[in-house]
C-alpha positions as CSV (number, residue, x, y, z in Angstrom):
1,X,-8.6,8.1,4.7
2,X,-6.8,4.5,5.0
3,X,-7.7,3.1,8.6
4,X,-5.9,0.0,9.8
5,X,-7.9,-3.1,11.7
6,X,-6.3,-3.2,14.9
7,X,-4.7,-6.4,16.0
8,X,-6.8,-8.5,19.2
9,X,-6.1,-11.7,19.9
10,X,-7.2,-14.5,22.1
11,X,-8.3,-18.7,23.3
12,X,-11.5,-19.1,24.6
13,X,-11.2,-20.2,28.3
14,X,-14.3,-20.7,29.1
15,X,-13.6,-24.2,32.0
16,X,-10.7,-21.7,33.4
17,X,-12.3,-18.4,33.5
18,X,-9.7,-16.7,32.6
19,X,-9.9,-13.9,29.6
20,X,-7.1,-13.0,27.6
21,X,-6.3,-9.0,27.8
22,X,-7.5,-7.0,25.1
23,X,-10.2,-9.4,23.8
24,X,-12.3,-9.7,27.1
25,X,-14.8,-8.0,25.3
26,X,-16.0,-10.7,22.5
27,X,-15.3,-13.2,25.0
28,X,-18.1,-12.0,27.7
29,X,-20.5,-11.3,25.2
30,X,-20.4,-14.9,24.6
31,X,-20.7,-16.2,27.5
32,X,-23.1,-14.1,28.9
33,X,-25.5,-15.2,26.4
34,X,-25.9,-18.5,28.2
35,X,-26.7,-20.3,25.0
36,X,-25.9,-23.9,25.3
37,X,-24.8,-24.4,21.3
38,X,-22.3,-20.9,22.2
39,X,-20.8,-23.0,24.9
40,X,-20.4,-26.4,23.7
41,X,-18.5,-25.4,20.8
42,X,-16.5,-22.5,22.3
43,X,-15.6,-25.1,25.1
44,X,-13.6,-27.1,22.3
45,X,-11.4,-25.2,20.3
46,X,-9.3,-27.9,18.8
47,X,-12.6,-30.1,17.6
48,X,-14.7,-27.3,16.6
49,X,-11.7,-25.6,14.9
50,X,-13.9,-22.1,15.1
51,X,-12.6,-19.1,14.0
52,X,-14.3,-15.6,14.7
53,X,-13.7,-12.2,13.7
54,X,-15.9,-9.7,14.8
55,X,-14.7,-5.8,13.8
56,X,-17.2,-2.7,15.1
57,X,-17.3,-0.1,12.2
58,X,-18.0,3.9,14.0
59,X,-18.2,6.6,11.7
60,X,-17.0,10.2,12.3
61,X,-19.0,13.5,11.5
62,X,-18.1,13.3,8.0
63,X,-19.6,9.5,8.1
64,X,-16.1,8.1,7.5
65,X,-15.6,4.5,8.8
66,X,-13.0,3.4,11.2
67,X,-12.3,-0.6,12.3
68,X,-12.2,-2.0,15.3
69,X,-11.6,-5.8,15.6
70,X,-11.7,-8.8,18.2
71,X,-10.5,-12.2,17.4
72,X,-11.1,-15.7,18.8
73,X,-8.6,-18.0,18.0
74,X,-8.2,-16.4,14.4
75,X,-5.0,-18.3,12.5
76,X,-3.7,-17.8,9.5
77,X,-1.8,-20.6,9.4
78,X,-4.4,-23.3,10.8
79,X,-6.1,-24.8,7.5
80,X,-9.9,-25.0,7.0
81,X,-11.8,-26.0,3.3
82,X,-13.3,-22.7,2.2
83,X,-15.7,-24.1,-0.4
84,X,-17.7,-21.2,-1.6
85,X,-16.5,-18.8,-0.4
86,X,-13.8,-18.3,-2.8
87,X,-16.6,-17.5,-5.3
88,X,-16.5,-14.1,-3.8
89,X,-12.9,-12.8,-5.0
90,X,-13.7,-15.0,-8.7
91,X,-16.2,-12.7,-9.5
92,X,-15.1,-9.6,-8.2
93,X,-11.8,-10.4,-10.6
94,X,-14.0,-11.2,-13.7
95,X,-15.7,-8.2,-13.2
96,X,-12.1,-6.4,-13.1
97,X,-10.6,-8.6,-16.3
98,X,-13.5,-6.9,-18.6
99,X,-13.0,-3.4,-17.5
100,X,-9.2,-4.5,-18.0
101,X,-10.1,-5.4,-21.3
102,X,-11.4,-1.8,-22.3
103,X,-13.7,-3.5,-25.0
104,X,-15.9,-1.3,-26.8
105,X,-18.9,-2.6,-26.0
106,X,-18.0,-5.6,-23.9
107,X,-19.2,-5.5,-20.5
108,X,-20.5,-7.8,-18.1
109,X,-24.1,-8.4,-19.8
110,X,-21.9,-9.8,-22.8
111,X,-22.7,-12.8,-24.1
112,X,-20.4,-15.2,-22.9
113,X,-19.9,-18.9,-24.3
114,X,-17.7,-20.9,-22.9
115,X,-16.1,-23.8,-25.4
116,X,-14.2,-27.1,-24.5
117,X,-10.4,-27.3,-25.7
118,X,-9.0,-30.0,-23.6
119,X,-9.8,-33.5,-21.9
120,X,-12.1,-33.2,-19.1
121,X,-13.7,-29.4,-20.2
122,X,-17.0,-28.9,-20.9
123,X,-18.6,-26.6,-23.2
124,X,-21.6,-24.1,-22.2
125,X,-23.8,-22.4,-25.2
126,X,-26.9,-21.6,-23.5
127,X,-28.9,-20.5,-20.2
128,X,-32.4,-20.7,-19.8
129,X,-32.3,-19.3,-16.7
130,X,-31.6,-15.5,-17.5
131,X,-33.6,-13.0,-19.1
132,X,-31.5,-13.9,-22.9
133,X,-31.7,-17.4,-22.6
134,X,-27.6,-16.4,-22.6
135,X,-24.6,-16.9,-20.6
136,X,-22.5,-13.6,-19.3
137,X,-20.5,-12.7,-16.4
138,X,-23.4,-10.7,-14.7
139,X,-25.6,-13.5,-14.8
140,X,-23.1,-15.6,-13.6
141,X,-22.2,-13.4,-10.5
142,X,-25.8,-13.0,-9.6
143,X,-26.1,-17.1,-9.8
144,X,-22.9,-16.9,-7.4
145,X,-24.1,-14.3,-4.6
146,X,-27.7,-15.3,-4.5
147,X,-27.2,-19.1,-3.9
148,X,-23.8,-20.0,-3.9
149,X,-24.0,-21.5,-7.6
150,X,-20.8,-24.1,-8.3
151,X,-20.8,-24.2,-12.1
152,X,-21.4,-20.3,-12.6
153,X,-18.0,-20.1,-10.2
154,X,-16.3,-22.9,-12.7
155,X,-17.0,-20.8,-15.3
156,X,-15.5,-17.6,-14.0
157,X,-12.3,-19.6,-13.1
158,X,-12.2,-20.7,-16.6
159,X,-12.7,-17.0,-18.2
160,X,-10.1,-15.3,-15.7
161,X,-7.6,-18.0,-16.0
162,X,-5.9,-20.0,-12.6
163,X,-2.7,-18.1,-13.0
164,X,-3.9,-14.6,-13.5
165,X,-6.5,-15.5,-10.5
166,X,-3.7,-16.3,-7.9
167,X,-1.1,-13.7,-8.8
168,X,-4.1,-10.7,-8.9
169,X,-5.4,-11.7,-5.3
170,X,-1.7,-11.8,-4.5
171,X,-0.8,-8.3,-6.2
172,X,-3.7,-6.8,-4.2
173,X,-2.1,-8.2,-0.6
174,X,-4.1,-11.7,-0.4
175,X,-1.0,-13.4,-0.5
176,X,-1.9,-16.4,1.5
177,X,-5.2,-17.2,-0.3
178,X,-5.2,-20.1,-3.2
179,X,-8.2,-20.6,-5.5
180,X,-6.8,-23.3,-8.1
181,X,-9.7,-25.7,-9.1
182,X,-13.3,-25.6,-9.9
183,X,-16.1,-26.5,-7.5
184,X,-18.2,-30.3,-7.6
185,X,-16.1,-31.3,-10.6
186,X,-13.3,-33.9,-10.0
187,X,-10.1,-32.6,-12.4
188,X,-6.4,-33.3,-11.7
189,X,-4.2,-30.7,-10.9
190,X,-3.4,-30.9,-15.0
191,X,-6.6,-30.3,-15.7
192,X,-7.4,-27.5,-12.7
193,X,-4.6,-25.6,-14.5
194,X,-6.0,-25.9,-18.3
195,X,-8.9,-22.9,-18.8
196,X,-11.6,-23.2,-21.5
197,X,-11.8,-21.0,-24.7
198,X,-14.2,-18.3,-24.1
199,X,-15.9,-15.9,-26.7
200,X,-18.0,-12.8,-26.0
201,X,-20.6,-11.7,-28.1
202,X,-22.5,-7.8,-28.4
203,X,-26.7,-8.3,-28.5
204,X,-26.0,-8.2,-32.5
205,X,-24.1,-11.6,-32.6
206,X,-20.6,-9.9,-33.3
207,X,-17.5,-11.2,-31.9
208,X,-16.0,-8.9,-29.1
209,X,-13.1,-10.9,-27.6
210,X,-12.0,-14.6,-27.7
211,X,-9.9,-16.3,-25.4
212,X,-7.9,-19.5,-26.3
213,X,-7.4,-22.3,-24.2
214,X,-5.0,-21.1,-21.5
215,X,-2.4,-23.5,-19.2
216,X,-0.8,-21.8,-16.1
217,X,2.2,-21.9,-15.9
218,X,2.8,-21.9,-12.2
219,X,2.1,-24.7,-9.2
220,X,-0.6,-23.4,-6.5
221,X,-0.6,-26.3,-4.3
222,X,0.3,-26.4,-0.5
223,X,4.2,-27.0,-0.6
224,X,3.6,-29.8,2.4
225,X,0.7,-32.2,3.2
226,X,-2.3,-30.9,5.3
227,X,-3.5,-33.8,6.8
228,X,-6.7,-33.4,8.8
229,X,-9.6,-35.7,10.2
230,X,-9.1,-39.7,10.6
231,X,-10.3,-41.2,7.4
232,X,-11.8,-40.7,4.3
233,X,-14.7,-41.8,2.1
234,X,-13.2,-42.7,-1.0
235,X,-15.3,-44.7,-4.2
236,X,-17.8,-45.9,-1.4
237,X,-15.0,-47.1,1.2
238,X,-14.1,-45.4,4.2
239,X,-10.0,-45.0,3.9
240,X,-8.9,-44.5,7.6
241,X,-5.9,-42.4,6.7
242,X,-6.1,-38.1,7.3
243,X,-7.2,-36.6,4.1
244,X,-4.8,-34.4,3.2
245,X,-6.1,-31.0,1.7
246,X,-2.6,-29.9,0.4
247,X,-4.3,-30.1,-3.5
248,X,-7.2,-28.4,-1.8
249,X,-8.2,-24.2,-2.3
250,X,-7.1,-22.1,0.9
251,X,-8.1,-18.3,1.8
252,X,-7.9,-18.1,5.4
253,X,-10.8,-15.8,7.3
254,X,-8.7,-12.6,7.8
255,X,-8.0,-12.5,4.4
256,X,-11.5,-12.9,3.7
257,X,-12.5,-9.7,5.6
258,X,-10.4,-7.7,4.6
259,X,-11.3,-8.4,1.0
260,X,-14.8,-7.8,2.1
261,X,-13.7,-4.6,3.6
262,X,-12.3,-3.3,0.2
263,X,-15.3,-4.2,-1.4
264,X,-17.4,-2.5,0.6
265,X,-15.7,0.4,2.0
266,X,-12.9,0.7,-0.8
267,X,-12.0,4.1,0.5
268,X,-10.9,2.3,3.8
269,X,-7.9,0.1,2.3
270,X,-4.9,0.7,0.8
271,X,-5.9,1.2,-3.1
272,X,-3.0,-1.7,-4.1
273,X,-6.0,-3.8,-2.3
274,X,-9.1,-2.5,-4.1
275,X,-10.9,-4.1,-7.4
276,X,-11.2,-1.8,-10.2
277,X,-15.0,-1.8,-10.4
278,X,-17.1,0.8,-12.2
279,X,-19.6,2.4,-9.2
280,X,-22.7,0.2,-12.0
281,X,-20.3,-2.8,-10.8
282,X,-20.1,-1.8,-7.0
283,X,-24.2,-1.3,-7.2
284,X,-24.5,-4.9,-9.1
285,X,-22.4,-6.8,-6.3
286,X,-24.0,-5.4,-3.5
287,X,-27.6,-6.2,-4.8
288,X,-27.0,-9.8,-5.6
289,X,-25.3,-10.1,-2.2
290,X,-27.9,-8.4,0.0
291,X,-31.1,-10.1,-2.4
292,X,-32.9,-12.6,-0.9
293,X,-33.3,-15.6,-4.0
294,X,-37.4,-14.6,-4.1
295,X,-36.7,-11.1,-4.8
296,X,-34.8,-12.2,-8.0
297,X,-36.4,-12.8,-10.8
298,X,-33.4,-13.5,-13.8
299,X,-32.1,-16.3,-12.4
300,X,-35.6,-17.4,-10.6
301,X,-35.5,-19.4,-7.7
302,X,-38.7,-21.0,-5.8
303,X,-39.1,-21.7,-1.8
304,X,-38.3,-24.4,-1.1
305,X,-35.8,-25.1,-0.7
306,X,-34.0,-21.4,-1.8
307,X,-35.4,-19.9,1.9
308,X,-34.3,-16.1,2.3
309,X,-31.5,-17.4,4.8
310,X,-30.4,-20.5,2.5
311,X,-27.0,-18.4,2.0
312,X,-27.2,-16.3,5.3
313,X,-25.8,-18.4,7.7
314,X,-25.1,-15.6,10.6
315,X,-27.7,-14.9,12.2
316,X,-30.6,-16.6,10.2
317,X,-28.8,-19.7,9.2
318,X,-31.1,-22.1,11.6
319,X,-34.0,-20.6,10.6
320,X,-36.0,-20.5,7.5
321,X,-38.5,-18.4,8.4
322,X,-39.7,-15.2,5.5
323,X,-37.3,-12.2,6.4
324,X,-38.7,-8.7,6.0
325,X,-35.5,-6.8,4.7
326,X,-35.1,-4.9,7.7
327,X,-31.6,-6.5,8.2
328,X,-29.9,-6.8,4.6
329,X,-26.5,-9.8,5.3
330,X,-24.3,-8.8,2.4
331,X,-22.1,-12.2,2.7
332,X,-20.8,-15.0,1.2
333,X,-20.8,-18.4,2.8
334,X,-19.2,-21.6,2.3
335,X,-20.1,-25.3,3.2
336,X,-18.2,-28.3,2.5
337,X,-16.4,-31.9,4.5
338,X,-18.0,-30.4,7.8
339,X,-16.5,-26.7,7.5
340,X,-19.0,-24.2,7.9
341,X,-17.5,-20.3,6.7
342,X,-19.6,-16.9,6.9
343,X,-18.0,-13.8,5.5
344,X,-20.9,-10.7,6.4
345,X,-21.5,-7.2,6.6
346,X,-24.5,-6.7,8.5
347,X,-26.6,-3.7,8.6
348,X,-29.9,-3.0,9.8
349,X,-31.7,0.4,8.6
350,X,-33.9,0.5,11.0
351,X,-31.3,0.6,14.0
352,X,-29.0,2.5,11.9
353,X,-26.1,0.0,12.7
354,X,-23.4,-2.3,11.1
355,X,-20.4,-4.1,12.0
356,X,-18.4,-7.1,10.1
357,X,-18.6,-11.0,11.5
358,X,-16.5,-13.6,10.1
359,X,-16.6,-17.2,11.2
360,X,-15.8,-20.8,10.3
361,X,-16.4,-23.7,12.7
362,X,-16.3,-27.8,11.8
363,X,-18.3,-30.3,12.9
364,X,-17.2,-33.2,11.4
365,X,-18.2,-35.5,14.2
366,X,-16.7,-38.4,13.0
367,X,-13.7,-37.3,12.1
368,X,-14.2,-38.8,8.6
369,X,-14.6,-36.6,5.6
370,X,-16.8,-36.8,2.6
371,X,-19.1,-39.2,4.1
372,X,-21.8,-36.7,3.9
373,X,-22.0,-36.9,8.0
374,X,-21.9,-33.8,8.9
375,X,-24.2,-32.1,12.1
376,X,-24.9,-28.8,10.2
377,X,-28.3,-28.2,11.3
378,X,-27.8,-29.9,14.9
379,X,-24.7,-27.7,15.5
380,X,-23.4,-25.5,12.5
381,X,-26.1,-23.9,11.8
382,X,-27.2,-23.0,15.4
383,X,-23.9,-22.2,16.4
384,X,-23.6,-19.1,13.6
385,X,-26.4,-18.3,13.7
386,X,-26.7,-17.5,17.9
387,X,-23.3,-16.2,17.3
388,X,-24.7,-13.7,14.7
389,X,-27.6,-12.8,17.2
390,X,-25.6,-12.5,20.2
391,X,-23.4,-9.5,18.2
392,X,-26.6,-8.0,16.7
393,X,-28.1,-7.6,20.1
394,X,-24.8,-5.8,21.7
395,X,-24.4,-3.6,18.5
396,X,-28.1,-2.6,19.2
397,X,-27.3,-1.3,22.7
398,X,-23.3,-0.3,21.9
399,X,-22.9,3.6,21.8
400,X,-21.8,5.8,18.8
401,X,-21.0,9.3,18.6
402,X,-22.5,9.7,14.7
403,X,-25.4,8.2,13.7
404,X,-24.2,6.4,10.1
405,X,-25.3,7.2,6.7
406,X,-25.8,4.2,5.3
407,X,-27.2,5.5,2.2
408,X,-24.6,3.8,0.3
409,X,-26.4,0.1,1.0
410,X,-30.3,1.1,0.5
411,X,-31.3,-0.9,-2.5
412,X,-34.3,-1.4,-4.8
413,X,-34.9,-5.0,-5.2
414,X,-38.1,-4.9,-7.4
């Protein structure tokens, strides 16, 4: 059954008191929470630059989803920096390549070494963190979904290829998302569209694929400046000019639902807009999304600082208390320049209840980007994580008609 989101949208008028019809509902809950975080940044639209998109999920006798959704000030058009969270679609799309590839015996616990063929590449042989001492894909996407690792992303980019990355995402319906660089590394746009040589390798040391040295062919910058902010930090001087972002990855927040959505109800989106994932795949993903980093033992990752929220930012992202598993986040966020970005499914098994949150706010005080100055845990943080709370308390109380089954998310993590 393909069900469509439905279409609410709406400004927060919070000093006029006025709602916008069709939305009033997301709106009240807000403000009814009385949370003085909630209101300062709702209060400021054009500083905080927050985004929210909250969609309810019911299910019918049959437990098959349907989508309802309520924006705040949701724009596909108005730029933000999505940092990591264009790790998500990477890996779901090297996960796709192999099963593309239709190998004998390449999968994603392959060895995978990555070589250097060009100026500015580096070359990767070796990882003690996983179980082989080995690189693959798997271990790659679990260093990605358990805590947001940038060169495990950089070497998915590299094996998938900048090209074949934008015009898949594109293919499936993301057509204003653009993931064209690697994360923490400084490359020029030259360089962002050279990929490594990669070779996989079976447990026995045989060659199962190599890759050459690939160059797209195509331009995935923003065809205009996007100038934002009122200076930048540049070599150790502040540059009081906008920084413009133009060279910069974009995948606005609606597009980063709805990709959520097909990953985790596939059966609900059009199937041009699905991954082609084995169900081992689908199981892998949602593990390493839902695990908390001390459940996981290949890569291995102590507290501190890896807290069970450090990549939950709804909800728990101002807290770093132990969380008992009751409530599994399957997310990915993004921090970076002041942006703040959650993409969740939240479910509690307890409660029996889920429902889909997606937020971005910035609080770049200062106006002045990559100074490290950013009020993340005075503001950021709070503010997603009260906003997480406020929905999980009103999806506690909201009424459906069929309990769900939500069979499909219960996961081992020993």
């Amino acid at each position: 059954m393909l069900v469509g989101l439905s279409a609410c949208s709406s400004s927060y008028h919070a000093a006029s008191g006025a709602d916008t019809p069709g939305n009033d509902l997301l709106i009240r809950l807000l403000r009814n929470r009385h949370s003085p975080v909630l209101e300062r940044v709702l209060r400021q639209p054009e500083h905080f630059e927050y985004q929210i998109l909250y969609t309810q999920i019911d299910r019918d006798a049959a437990n098959r989803p349907t989508f309802r959704s309520y924006r705040l000030n949701v724009d596909s058009t108005r730029y933000f920096y999505p940092a990591s969270t264009a790790k998500l679609p990477t890996a779901l799309l090297a996960l796709e390549k192999l099963n593309q590839l239709a190998i004998p015996g390449l999968d994603k616990y392959s060895t995978m070494l990555t070589d250097s063929g060009a100026v500015g590449q580096t070359a990767v042989y070796e990882d003690t963190t996983s179980a082989t001492g080995l690189p693959s894909v798997a271990h790659y996407v679990r260093k990605i979904l358990l805590v947001s690792d940038n060169d495990a992303y950089n070497r998915l980019y590299e094996f998938i290829g900048q090209e074949p990355l934008n015009e898949r995402l594109h293919a499936k319906g993301y057509t204003d998302t653009r993931i064209f660089h690697r994360l923490e590394v400084a490359r020029t746009p030259e360089q962002s569209r050279q990929t490594n040589p990669v070779r996989f390798y079976d447990a026995d040391e045989q060659l199962l694929y190599e890759q050459p040295l690939v160059t797209s062919q195509r331009v995935y910058e923003a065809p205009a400046p996007i100038l934002k902010g009122k200076g930048e930090m540049i070599e150790g001087h502040v540059v009081m000019e906008p920084k413009d972002f133009s060279g910069l990855n974009f995948y606005p927040l609606e597009e980063q639902q709805r990709l959520l959505r097909a990953l985790l109800f596939p059966e609900s989106v059009p199937e041009q807009a699905r991954f082609q994932l084995t169900d081992d795949d689908y199981r892998f993903v949602y593990q390493a999304m839902s695990e908390f980093p001390r459940e996981s033992r290949y890569p291995k990752y102590e507290n501190p600082p890896y807290h069970d929220s450090y990549v939950k930012f709804l909800q728990f992202g101002d807290r770093k208390t132990p969380l008992d598993g009751q409530i599994r986040v399957f997310n990915k966020v993004g921090d970076a320049y002041g942006f703040l970005i959650d993409n969740a499914y939240v479910v509690d098994f307890e409660n029996n209840l889920e429902f889909l949150l997606s937020a971005v706010v910035l609080v770049n005080e200062n106006g002045i980007f990559n100074d490290g100055d950013y009020a993340y845990d005075t503001i950021g943080f709070p503010f997603l994580g009260e906003l997480g709370r406020t929905l999980y308390d009103y999806e506690r109380t909201r009424p459906r008609a069929h309990t769900p089954d939500l069979s499909r998310f219960r996961i081992s993590y020993e």
